[in-house]
C-alpha angles and dihedrals in degrees: 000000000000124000114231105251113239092258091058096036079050088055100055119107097212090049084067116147111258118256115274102250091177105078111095105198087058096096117086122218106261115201111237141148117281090245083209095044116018107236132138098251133175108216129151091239130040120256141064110354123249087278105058095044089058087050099054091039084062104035096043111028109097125188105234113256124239109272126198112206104206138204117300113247112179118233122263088250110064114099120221126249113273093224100057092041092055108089 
């Protein structure tokens, strides 16, 4: 049996190059409805328009609040060890 030689393998339509998905800028806009507010909006992806994106950016991210941790205290319920308790 004889191998294809790299010119004829290179020839071959099914043997194509994938598609690049790398590039960021290959996706067209595509015209669709705002699913949040209901207006006819041209975007790149699919979901809520510029302006609504602005508006839940503003109303639902929270910076996170101060927290003290404390010192760690073990529950009542938890028995000693048998060991350190035998005297």
């Amino acid at each position: 049996m004889q191998r294809d030689t790299p010119e004829k393998l290179s020839q071959d339509p099914r043997r194509s190059d994938p598609p690049d998905v790398t590039s960021r800028g290959s996706d067209p806009p595509a015209a669709f409805t705002c699913p949040r507010c209901g207006r006819e909006v041209v975007e790149r992806f699919w979901g809520p328009c510029a302006s609504c994106r602005d508006e839940l950016v503003r109303t639902q991210v929270r910076v996170p609040a101060e927290r003290d941790a404390g010192r760690f205290e073990p529950a009542m319920h938890v028995v000693p060890n048998q060991v350190a308790t035998k005297e």
